[in-house]
C-alpha positions as CSV (number, residue, x, y, z in Angstrom):
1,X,0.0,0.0,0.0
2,X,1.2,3.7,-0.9
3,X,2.5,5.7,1.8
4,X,0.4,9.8,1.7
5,X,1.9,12.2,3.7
6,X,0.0,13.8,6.7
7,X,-1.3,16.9,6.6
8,X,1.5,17.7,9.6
9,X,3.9,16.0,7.6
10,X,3.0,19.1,5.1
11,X,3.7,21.6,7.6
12,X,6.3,20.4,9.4
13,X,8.4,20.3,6.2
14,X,8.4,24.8,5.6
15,X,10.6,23.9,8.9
16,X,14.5,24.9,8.7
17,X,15.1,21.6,10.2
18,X,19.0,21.8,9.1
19,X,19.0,25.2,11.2
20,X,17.2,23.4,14.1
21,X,20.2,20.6,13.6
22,X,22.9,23.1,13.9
23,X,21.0,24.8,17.2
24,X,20.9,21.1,18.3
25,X,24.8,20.9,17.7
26,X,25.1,24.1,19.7
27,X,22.9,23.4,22.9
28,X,24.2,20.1,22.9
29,X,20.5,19.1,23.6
30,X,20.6,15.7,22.5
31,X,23.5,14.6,24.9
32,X,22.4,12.4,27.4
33,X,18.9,12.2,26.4
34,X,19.1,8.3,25.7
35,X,17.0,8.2,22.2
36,X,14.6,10.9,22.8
37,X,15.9,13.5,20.4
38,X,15.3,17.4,20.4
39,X,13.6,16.7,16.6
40,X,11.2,14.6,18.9
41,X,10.7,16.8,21.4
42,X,9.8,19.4,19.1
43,X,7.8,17.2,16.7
44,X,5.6,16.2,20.0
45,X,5.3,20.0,21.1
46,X,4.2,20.9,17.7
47,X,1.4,18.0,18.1
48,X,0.6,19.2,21.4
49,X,-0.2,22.5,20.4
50,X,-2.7,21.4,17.7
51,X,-4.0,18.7,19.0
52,X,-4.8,20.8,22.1
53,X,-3.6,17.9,24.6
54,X,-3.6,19.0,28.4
55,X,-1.3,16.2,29.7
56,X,2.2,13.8,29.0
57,X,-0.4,11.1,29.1
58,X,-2.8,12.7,26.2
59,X,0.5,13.8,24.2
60,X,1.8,9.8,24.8
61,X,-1.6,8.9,23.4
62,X,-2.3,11.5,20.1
63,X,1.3,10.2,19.3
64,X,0.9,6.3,19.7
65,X,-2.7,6.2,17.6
66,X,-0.5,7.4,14.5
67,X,3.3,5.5,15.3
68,X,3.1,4.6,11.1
69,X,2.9,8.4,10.7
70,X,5.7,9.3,13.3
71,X,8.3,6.9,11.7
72,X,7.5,8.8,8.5
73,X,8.1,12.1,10.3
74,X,11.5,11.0,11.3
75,X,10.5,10.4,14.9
76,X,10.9,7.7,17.4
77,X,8.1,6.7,20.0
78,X,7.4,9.2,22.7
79,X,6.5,7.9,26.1
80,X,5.3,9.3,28.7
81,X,9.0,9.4,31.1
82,X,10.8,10.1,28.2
83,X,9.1,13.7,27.2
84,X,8.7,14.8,30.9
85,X,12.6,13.6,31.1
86,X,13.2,15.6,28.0
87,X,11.4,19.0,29.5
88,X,12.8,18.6,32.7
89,X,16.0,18.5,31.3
90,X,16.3,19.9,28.1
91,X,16.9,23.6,27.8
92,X,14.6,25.7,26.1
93,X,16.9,28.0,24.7
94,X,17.1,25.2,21.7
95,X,13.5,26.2,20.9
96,X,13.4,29.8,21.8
97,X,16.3,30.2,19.7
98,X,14.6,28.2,16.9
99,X,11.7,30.5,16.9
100,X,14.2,33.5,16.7
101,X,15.5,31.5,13.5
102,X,11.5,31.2,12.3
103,X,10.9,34.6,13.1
104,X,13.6,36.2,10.9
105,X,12.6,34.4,7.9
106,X,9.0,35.8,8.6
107,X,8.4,38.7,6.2
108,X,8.0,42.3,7.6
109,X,4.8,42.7,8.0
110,X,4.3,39.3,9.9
111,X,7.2,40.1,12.1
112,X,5.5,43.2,13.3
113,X,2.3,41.6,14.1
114,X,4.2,38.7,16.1
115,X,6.3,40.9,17.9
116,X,5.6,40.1,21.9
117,X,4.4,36.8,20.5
118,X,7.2,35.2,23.0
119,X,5.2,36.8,25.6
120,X,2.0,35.4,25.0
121,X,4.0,31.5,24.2
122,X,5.4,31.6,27.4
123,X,2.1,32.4,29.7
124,X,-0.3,31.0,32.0
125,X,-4.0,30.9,31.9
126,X,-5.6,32.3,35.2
127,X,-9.1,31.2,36.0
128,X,-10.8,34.3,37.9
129,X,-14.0,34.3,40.1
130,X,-17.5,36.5,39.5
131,X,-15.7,39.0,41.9
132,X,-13.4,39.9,39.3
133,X,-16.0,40.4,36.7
134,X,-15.9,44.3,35.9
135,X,-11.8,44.0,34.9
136,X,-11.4,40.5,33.5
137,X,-14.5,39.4,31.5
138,X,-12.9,36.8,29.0
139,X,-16.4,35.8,27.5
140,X,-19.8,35.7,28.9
141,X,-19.4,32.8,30.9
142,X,-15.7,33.3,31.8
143,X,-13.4,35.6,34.4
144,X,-9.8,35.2,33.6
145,X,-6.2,36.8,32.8
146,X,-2.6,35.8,31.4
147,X,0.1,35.7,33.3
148,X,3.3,36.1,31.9
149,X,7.2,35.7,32.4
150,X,9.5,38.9,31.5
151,X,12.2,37.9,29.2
152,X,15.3,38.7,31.9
């Protein structure tokens, strides 16, 4: 039977993955890491961030249902240890400094609208109660507020 790429196959290839290889190189992020590669790692961010998974355990799963399509992306199995290994451990200058990369290929006009968007990646939902109601309204049903980490 014919292999057809996935539709995240298709995305994942406008990546620079040789400039991701050479940021690899440079954070020596895939030292030590036992088979669970920063291409991985990224690969099963990505996935998270669509797929809209809320835990290791949904991100183990998402990834399992489709292992033909991983080994076509280039990517071994991701358990559940392994990935909170790998963010435990593995520095995220690799992938803020990949978005830099992503970022400066971005034409002008995109680069103005995303700029802060590190601010917003790097946040924290807050749920809020009624009390808060006049200041945070997020929708009708809904109090709430971001929370984010200044870049030191």
């Amino acid at each position: 039977m014919p292999h057809e790429n996935s539709v995240f196959h298709s995305l994942l290839k406008h990546l620079p993955w040789d400039e991701f290889e050479r940021l690899v190189e440079a954070h020596g992020a895939d030292k030590r890491q036992r088979g669970f590669t920063a291409k991985t790692h990224l690969v099963a961010m990505i996935c998270t961030q669509l797929c809209g998974t809320t835990s290791l355990r949904d991100i183990e799963a998402v990834l399992s249902s489709h292992a033909a399509q991983c080994y076509h992306l280039g990517i071994g199995a991701v358990r559940r240890s392994s990935l909170a290994e790998a963010n435990r451990r593995r520095s995220s200058a690799l992938f803020t400094d990949f978005l830099a990369v992503l970022m400066k290929r971005a034409h002008r006009g995109l680069r103005r609208k995303l700029d802060g968007l590190t601010y917003l990646i790097d946040s924290t939902s807050l749920t809020l109660t009624a009390r808060s109601a006049n200041w945070a309204r997020f929708s009708t049903e809904l109090c709430g507020a971001k929370a984010s980490r200044l870049p030191t």
